[in-house]
N, C-alpha and C positions, 0 to 999 in steps of 0.2 A: 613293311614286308607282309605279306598276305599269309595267315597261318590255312592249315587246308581244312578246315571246319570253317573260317568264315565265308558268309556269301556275300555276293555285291549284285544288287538289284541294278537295272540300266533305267536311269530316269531324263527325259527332256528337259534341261534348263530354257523354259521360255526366253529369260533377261540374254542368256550366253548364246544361243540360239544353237546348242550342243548338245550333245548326247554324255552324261557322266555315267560312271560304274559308281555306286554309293554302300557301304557298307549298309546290309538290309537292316539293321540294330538299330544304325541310325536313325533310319525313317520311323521305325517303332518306336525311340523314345519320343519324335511327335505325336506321332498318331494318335498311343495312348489316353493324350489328351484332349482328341476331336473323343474318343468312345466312355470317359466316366472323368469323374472328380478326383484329384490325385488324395488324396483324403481319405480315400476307399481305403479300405485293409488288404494288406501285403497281399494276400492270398487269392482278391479279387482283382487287384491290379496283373497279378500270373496269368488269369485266364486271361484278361484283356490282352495281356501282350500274346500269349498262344496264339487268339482269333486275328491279331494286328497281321502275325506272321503265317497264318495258315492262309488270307485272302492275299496276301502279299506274292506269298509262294502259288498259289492258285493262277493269280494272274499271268507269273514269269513264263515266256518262254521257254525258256532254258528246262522248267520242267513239264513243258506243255501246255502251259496257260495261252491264251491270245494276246498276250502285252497289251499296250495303250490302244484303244480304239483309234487315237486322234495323230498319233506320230509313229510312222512304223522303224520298225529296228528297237525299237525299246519297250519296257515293261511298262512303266508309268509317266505320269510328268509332274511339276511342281506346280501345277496348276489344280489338282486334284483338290474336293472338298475336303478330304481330310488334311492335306498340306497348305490351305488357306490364308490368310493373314492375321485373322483374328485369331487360330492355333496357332501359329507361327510368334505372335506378342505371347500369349501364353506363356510359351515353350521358353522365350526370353527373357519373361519378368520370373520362372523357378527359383527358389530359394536354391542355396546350396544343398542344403536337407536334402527337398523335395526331389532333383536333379538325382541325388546319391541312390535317393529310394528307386529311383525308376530303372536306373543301370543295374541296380543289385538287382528286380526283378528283371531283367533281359537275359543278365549272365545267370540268374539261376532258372531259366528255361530257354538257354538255349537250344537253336535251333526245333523246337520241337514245335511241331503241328499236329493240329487234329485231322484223322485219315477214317475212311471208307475203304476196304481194298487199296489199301497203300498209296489211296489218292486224298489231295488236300479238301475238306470240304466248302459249302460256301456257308464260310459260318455269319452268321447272321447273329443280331444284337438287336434290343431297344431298349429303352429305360426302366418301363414300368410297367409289368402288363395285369396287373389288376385284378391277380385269382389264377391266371391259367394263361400258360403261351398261346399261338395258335397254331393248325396245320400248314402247310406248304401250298399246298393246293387251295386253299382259302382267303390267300393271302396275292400267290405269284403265278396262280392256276398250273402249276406242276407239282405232281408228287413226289416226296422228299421223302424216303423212309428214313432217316433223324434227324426233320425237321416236324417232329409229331407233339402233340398236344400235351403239356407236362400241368398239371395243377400247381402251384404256388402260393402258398402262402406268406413268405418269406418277404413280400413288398407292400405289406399291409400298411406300415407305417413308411414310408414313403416320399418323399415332399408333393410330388406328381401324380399322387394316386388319386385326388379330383380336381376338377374344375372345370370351369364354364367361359364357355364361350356366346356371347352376344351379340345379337346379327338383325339388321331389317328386312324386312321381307326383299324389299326391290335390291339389295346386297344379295342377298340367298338367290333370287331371279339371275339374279348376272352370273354368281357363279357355278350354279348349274345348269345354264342355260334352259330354265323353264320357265313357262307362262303361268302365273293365276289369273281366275275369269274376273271379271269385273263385277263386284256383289253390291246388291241393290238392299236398301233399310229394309225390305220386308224377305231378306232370307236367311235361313237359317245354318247360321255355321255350331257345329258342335265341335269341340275340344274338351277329348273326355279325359274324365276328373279334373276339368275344370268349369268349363260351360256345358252343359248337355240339355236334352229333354224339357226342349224350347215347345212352346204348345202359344197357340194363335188361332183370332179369331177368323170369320171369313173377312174381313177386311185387313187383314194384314199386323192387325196387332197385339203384342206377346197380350199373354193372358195369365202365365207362369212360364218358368225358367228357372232351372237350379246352377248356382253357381257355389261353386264349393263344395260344401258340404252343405249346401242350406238350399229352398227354396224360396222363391220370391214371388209373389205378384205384379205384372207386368208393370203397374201404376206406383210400384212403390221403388220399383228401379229408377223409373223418371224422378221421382219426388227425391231420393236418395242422392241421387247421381246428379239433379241437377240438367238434368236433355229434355230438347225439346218436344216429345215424343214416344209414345209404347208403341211404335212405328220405328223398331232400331233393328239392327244387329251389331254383334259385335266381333271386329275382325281385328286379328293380331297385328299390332306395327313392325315388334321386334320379337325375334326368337332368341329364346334361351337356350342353349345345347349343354347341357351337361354328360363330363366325360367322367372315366375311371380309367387311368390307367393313362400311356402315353407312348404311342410307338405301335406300332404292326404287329405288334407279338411276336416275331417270330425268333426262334433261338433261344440266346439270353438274357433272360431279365437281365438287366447291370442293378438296380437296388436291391432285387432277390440274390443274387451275387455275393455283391457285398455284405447282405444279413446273414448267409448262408455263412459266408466266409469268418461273419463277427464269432457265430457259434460256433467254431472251430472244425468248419469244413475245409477241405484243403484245394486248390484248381483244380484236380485232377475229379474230385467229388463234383466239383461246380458243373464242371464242363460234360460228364458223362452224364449230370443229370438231366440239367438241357438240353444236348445231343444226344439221342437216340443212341444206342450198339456203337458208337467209335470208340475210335483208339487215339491215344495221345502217344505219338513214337517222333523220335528226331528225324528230322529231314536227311536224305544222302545225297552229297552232293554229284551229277552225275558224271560219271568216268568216259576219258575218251574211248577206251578197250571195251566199256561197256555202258555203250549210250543207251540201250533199253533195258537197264535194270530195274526193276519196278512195274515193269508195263506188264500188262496183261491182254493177251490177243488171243482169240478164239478164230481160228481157221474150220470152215465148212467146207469140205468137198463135196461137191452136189451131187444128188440122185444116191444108187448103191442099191445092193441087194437083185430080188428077182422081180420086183415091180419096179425096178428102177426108170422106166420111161425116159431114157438120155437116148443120147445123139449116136449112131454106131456110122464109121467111115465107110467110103468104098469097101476098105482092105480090111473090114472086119474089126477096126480099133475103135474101143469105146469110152466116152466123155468119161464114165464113170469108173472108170480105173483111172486113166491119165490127169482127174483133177486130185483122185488119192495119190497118185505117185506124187504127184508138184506137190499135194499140202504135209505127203511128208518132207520132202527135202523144204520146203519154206519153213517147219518146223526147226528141223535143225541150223538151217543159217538164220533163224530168231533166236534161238539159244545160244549160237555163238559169241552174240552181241548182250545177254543176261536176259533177254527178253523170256516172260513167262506163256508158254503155249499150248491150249487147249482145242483140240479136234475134236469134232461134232462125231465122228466118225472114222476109226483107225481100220478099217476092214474093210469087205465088199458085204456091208450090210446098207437091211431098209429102214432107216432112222426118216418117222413122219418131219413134217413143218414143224408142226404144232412143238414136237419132241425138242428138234431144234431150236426152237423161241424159248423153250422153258428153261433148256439148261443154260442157254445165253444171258435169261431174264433172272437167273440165281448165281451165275459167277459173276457178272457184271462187268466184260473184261473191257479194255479200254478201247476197243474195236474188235469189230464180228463181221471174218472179212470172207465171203460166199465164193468159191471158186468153179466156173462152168464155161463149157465149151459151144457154141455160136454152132449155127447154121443155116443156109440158105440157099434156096432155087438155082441159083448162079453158082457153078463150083468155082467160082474163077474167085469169088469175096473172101477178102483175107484181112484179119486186123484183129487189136485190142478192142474192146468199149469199158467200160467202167461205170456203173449207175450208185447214183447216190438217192435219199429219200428228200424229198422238198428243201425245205432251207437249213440243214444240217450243216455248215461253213465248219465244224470240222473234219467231214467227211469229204466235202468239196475240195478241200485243202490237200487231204494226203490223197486221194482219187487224184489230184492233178498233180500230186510228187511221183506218185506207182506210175502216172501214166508215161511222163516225163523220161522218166528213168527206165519205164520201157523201151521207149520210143528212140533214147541213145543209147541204149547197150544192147540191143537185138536186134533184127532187122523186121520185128514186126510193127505193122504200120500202125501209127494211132489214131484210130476213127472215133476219139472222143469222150470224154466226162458229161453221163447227162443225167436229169430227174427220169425217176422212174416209182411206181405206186407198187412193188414186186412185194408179198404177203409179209414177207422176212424183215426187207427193208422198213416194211412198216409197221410189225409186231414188236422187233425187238429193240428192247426199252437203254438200246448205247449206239453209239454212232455205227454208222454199220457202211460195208460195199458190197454189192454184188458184180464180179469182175468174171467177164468173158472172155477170156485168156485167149482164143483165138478160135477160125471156122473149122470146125473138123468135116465139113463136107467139100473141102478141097483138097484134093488129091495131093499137090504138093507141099500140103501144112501136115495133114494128115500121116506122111512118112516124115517129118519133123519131126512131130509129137510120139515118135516110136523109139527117137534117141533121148538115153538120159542127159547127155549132155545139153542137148535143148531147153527141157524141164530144170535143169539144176541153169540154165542162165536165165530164165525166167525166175526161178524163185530167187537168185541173187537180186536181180533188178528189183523186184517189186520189195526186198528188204532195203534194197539203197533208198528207194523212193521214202520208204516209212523211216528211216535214222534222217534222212532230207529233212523230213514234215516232223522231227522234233529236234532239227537241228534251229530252225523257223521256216 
């Protein structure tokens, strides 16, 4: 029987060729052991299972994740690196100890993830980073405000904090796919501090050469060395690389972790020190009565004010009242459903772009959805559009649930989900829509748009469409 604090992840059985409900705990007590050594201290193994169930939850549908890339209808599959074979024997060969230790840390955090604005982050991990994590953007070319640069010293001693890797040249050639030139005995290759400040004569042969710490005479290399020739160069076979550290840096150390953890830090110390400003809060499971609990949505009514520049009808009705009348009633039937909502603009005021990007770019809500009214030459054009910015798929997703669910609950037509470069769409740093609710230069939309009933079934529709786009 299912208590109502557990969750159950949907994972693809490859072997059963079926979709199971898995309790999520379960999959965490494997996991744990694709992310550190069970060995770690109680404390470091907490955070591990946290980060196990924050990218777990991150993923699921159910709280807005995109499930499995490779099997749709489900979160995961048992094909995944972390659920592999070789974790899989692992997990099988646990002592009974070991087993007991990993369930005590699940039950004593459960359900709890690490959050941003009450969203799961992508918590990121590596072994051993060697003095200092790295940034986000240096890493995955996006900026992560707590994915930032922590110093470390805590992984000094380490197993992994050096070593070398050993490589021949024509191995390095293959796998960066680049060419060296072809070097003839009378050029001069330098590798400094170690060969350098090669000197020759006009006929091509050394005269001096320092190698090392020492210099030489070109005559006493040959006599040394045993070559047939002060007519040499010398060119590397193998490369040395030596490392410090191991992993991408990014997140958490797991050795600094564990150090951290030996001196008597606790997860919750681990985890905020490596994340940036998060919070560690339990997950809630979401309710049918209220599917957008958690969410955060920023509604813009466009234009406002006395330089407002919108659309004004035949009959004198203008864009910029009727997109405020909708984003308030779309307000209230987002709050019906627990959904959290913020207006760019509650009034008939002139709030800039720029204005509008900044407060979007500082609450960071889970979509920033632009509401504006259409027009054109032709009064007879009448319809939705909906623009999304380049390859944003989760804007394309709920843009085709709103559309969708326009499209059957009203009788205005749907002319479309498309890319569009609009200042908004491509300032503001969360999935965003800009939605043209319909043409106000047709006369018979236009005495439409003057009844509230009209406006209150358009903001119902476009909330069916968004409980839709995180129903999946």
């Amino acid at each position: 029987m299912r208590k109502d604090k557990d969750i159950y992840i949907k994972m693809y059985n490859h072997e059963k060729g079926n979709i199971d409900e898995i309790l999520i705990d379960d999959v965490i007590e494997i996991i744990i052991l694709s992310q550190c050594p069970i060995d770690f201290n109680i404390e470091a193994l907490k955070a591990n299972a946290i980060i196990a169930r924050t990218n777990l939850v991150r993923k699921m549908k159910i709280f807005g994740g995109e499930g499995s890339s490779y099997h749709r209808g489900c979160d995961i599959c048992n094909g995944e690196h972390f659920l592999g074979e070789d974790i899989l024997e692992k997990y099988k060969s646990l002592s009974e100890n070991n087993l007991k230790k990993i369930r005590e840390v699940i039950k004593s955090t459960k359900n709890l993830i690490i959050t941003v604005n009450n969203k799961p982050i992508d918590a990121r991990f590596h072994d051993v980073c060697g003095g200092s994590t790295e940034n986000s953007e240096n890493v995955i070319g996006t900026k992560s405000f707590y994915l930032r640069r922590v110093l470390c010293d805590y992984c000094k001693n380490a197993p992994n904090i050096q070593n070398k890797v050993e490589m021949d040249i024509e191995e390095l050639s293959k796998r960066l796919n680049v060419k060296f030139s072809t070097i003839n005995s009378t050029e001069n290759i330098d590798i400094e501090n170690f060969i350098q400040n090669i000197d020759r004569d006009q006929l091509g042969r050394v005269s001096k050469i320092k190698i090392g710490d020492k210099e030489f005479a070109g005559i006493d290399i040959k006599n040394e060395l045993g070559i047939d020739s002060t007519r040499f160069s010398i060119i590397p076979k193998t490369i040395s690389i030596k490392t410090k550290g191991k992993g991408d840096g990014l997140g958490v150390c797991q050795w600094g972790a564990n150090e951290m953890a030996n001196l008597g830090k606790s997860y919750e110390e681990i985890l905020q020190y490596y994340y940036t400003g998060v919070k560690i809060k339990e997950i809630e499971k979401p309710c049918i009565n209220k599917p957008l609990k958690g969410r955060i949505f920023m509604i813009d009514p466009g234009h406002g004010g006395s330089s407002s520049q919108d659309i004004i009808g035949i009959n004198g009705l203008r864009e910029k009242d009727v997109v405020l009348d909708t984003a308030k009633i779309l307000k209230e039937e987002l709050e019906k459903y627990s959904g959290k909502v913020i207006l760019t603009r509650g009034s008939d005021e002139y709030i800039t772009l720029n204005q509008r990007v900044k407060i979007a770019n500082e609450i960071r809500p889970d979509f920033f959805i632009s509401l504006h009214l259409n027009s054109y030459h032709n009064p007879s054009i009448n319809g939705c559009e909906i623009y999304h910015y380049k390859n944003d798929r989760d804007s394309i997703n709920l843009a085709l649930c709103i559309m969708n669910s326009i499209s059957q609950n009203t009788d205005i037509i749907n002319r479309g989900v498309k890319l569009a470069d609009f200042f908004m769409l491509r300032e503001v740093r969360v999935s965003a829509l800009h939605i043209e609710l319909e043409y106000l230069t047709n006369p018979d939309i236009e005495k439409k748009l003057m009844e509230k009933e009209f406006l209150q079934k358009i903001a119902e529709s476009i909330v069916k469409g968004i409980i839709q786009y995180y129903k999946y």
